[in-house]
DOLUMSE-92271 format. One record per residue: x, y, z of N, C-alpha, C in turn. Coordinates in pm, whole numbers, plus 50000, padded with zeros to 5 digits. Atoms other than C-alpha are relative to their C-alpha. Layout:
XYZXYZXYZ;...
% end
This chain:
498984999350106723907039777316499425007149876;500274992650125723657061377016500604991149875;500125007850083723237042276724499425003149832;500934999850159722307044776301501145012549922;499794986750068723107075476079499985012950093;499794989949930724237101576236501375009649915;499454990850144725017131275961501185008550070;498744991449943728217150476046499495013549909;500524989650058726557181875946500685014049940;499354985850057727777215575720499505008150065;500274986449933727637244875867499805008849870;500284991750114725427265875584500255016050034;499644982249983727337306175515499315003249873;500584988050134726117333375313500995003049928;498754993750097728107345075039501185007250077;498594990949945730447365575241500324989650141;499055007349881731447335375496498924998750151;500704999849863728917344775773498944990150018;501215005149997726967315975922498615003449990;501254999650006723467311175812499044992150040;500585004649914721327307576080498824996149902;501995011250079717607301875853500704988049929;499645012650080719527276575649500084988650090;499985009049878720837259375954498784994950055;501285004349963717517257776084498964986949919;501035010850117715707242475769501094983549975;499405013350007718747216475773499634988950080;500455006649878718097205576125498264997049976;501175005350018714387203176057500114988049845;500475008450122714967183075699500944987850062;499615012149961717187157475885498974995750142;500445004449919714477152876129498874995349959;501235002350036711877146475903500414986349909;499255010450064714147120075690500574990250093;499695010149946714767102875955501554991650061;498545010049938718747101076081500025001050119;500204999349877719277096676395501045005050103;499564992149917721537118576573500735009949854;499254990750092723377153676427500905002450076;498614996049957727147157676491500045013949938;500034989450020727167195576479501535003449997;498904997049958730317211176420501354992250016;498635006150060732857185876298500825004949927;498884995550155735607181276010498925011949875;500685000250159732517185775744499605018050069;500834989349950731037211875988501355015750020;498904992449972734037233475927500345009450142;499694997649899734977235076241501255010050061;498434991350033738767246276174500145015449953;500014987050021737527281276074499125009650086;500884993249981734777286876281501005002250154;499554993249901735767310576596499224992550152;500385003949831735367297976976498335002450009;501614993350001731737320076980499234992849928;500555005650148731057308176638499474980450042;499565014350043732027269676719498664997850073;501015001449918729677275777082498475003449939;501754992250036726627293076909499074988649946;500655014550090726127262576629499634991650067;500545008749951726107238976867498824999750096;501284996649900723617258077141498975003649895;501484996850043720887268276826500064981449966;500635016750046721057224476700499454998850096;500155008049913720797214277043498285004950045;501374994349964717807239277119498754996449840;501155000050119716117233576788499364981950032;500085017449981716457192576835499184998450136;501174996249836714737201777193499994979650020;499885017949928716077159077275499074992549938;500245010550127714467147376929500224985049986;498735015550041717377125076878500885009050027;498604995249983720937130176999500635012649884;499074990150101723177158276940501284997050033;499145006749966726547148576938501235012049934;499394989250002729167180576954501224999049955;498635001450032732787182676753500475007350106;499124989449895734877198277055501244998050016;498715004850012738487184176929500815012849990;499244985150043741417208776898501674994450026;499005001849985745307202676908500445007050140;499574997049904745437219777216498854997050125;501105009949917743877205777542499505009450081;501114983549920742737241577716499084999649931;500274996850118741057243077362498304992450064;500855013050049739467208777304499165000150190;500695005249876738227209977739499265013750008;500844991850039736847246077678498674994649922;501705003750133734527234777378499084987150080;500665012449935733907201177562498935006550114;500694993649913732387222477852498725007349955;501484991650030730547247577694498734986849878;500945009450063728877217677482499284994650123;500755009949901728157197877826498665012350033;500654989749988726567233177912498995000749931;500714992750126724577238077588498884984550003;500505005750021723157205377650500294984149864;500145012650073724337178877409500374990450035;500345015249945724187140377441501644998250017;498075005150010728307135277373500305008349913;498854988050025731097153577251501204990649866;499365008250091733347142176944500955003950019;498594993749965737127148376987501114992949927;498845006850095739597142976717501314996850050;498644998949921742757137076770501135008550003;499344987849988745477165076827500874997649903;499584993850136746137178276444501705007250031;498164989950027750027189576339500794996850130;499274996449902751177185076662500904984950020;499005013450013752677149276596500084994950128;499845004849877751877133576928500524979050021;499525015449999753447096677063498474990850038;501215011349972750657068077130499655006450157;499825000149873751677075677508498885018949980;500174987749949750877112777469498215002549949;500915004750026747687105777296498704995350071;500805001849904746437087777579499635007650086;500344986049890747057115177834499035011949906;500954986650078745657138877605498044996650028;501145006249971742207120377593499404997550113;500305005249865742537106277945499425011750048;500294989949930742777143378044498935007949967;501024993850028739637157777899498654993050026;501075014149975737517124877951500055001950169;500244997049815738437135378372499605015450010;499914989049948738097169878284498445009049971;501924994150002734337173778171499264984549977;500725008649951731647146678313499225000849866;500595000450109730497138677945500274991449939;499455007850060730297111977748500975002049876;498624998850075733127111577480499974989249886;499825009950100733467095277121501285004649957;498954993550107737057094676984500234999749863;500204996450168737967103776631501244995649960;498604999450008740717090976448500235002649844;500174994750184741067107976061501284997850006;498664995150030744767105776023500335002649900;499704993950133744297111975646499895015350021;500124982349987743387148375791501105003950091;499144997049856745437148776144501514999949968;498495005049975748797134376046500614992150130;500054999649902747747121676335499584981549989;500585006150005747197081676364499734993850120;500275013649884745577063276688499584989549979;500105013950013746417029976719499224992350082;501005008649964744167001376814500354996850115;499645001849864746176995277128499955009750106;500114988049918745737033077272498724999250016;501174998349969742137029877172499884991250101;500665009849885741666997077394500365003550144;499715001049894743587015177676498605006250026;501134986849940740947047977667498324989250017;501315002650009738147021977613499364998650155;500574997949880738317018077985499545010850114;500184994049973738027049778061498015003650005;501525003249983734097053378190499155009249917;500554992350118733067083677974500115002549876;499825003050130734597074577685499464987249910;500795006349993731957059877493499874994749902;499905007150138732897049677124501505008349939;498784993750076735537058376840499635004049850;500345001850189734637067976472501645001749961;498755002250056737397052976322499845002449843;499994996550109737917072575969500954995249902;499165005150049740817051375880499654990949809;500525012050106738187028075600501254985949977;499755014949982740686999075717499104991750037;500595010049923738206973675769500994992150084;499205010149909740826949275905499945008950123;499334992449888741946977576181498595000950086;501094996049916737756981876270499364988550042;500755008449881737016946076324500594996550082;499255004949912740036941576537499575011850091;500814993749903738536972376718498824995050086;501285004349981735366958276719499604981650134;499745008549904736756924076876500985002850127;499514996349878738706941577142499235005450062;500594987449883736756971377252498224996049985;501344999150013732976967677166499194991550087;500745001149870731926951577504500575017250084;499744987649931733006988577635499615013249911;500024992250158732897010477328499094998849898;500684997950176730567016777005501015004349921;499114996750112732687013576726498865006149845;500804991450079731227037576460500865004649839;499524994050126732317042876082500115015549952;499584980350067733807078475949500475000549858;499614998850134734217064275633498574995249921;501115004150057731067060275446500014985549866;499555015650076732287036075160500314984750053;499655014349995733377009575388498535001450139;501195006449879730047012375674499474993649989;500545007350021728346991875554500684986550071;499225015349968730806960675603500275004950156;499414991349897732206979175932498154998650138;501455003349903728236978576067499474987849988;500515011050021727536946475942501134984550077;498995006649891730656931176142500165002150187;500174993249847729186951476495500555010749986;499974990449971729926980776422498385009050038;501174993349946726957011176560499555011249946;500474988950157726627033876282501055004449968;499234993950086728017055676093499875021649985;500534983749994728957093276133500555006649828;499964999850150728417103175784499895010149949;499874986950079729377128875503498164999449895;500585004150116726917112675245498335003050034;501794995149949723647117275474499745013050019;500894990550042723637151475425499355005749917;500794997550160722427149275057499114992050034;500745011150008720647115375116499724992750130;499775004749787719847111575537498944988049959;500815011849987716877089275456500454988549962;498995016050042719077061375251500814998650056;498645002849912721687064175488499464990050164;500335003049871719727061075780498734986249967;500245009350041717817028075602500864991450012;498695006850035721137018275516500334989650078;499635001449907722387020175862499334990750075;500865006949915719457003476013499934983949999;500005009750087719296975975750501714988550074;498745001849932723426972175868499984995250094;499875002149827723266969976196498794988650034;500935014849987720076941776225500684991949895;499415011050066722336923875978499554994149866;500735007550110720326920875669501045007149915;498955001450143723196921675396499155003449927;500534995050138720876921175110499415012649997;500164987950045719336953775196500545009450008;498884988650023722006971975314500774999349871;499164999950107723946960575007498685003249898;501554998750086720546970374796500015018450021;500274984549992720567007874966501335004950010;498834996250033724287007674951500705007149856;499764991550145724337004774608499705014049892;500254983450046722427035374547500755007050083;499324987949921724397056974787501724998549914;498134999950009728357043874621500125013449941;499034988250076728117073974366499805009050040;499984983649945727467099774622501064996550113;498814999249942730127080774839501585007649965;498644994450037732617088974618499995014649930;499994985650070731467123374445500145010250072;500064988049867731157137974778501615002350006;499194998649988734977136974777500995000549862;499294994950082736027150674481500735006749982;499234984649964737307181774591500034998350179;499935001149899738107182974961498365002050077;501264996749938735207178475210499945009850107;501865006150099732487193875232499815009449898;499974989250173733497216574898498934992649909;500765005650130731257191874698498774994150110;501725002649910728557187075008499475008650001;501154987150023727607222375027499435004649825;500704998850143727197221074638499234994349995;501145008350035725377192574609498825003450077;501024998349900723077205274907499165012249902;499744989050111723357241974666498604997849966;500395004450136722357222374405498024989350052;500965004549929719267206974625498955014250048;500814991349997717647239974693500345001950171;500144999449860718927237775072500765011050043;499244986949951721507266875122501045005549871;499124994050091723737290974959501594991949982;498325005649973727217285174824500925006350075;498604992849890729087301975124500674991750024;498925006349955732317286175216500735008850052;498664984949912735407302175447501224991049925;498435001450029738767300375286500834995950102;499485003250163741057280575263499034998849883;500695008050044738107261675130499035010749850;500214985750075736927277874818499004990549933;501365007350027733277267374617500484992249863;499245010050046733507238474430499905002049852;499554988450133735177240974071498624990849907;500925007350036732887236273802499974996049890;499515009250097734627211973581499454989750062;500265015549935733687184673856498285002449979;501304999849920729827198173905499034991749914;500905016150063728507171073614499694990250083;500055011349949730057143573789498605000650067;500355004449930728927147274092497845003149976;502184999950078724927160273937499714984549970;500735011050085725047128373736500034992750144;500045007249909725927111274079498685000650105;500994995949929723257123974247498695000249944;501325006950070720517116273983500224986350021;500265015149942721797076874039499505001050113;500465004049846721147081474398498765005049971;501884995649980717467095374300500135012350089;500234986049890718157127374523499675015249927;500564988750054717707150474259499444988249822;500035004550108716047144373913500995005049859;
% end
């Protein structure tokens, strides 16, 4: 089981939009030296939604080869369409990574019922393990706790990062599915409580400024010691919430920027973050000790 901090990683561009492979590189080596324990390549944060089929395959075959089975790599391969989302799922099983992340099918307004088939059919259609995703603040899209417990029996489907930050909705997950399932936080503000109730980490925006307090955090969480997760919590709240000032990861690739780790490239829509907010989130990021 894949377990702790596990950074949902940016995809670092050069000024004109084009991924940047040396950046990428030095990312993947500075979360391996800090200590999180798996990289979700190519998610929401990992702007996934702009990057091209080639583009989406390339990111995930240089992590997986750089990580050379470190610690888990764990692949975004979701898409509103299911040719799409069982394409990416493939060429990830191909490329080598541990599991596959798969949101749930964006704009397309699907029923609970259709939901299931959707999932069912990509979970039979590449021999890989499978975490589902459920953002519906992004998707418009919400899966309910009763679809998840059907897929939980499904044998390659192997957790859920539920991004909802309902606690109520993740320990009733957590007491249905989690003899079958790793239930996993996508909301960083509430993981803590969420891992400290059985949940199995946390796939996180916040550990790509701060992977070593996250992945403390997480650890701290999950063996159950309250006082120090709530101790390394409290330094991480004001990069929980600064990180989402401006849509994510508009204020992760700054703060990273602003860390000496990559340029400010972004792809439009997504545009670099404005800089009426870039105090806040500075001053937020001197509480957390990540910069002075």
């Amino acid at each position: 089981m894949i377990t702790g901090s596990m950074v949902a990683l940016i995809t670092p561009m050069t000024s004109t939009g084009d991924i940047d492979w040396p950046a990428l590189r030095k990312l993947v080596d500075f979360h391996l030296q800090e200590g999180t324990n798996a990289i979700v390549a190519v998610g929401t944060t990992g702007e996934s939604a702009t990057l091209s089929v080639s583009e989406h395959c390339m990111v995930i075959k240089h992590v997986v080869d750089q990580i050379n089975g470190r610690i888990p790599v764990i692949a975004g391969t979701g898409a509103n369409s299911p040719h799409e989302a069982i394409e990416l799922t493939e060429a990830a099983r191909v490329a080598g990574v541990d599991a596959c992340l798969l949101v749930t099918p964006y704009y397309n307004k699907p029923t609970q019922e259709g939901l299931f088939q959707f999932h069912k059919l990509i979970a039979e259609s590449v021999s890989i393990p499978q975490i589902l995703y459920n953002v519906p603040g992004r998707t418009a899209c919400d899966m309910q706790n009763d679809t998840v417990d059907r897929l939980a029996s499904i044998n390659n489907i192997i957790g859920i990062k539920d991004a909802t930050g309902d606690l109520d909705r993740g320990r009733d997950l957590i007491a249905r599915c989690s003899d079958r399932i790793a239930i996993y936080s996508g909301d960083d503000p509430t993981a803590m409580e969420l891992m400290l109730a059985g949940g199995k980490g946390d796939i996180s925006v916040t550990a790509n400024v701060a992977p070593k307090l996250m992945a403390q955090m997480c650890a701290a969480a999950i063996a159950g010691d309250r006082e120090r997760a709530q101790q390394l919590d409290n330094q991480l709240l004001p990069l929980h919430s600064s990180l989402f000032l401006e849509s994510n990861p508009i204020p992760t690739k700054w703060a990273l920027y602003e860390m000496g780790m990559i340029t400010e490239g972004i792809r439009l829509p997504l545009t670099v973050f404005s800089e009426a907010l870039r105090p806040q989130l500075k001053q937020a990021m001197q509480q957390s000790g990540i910069i002075q």
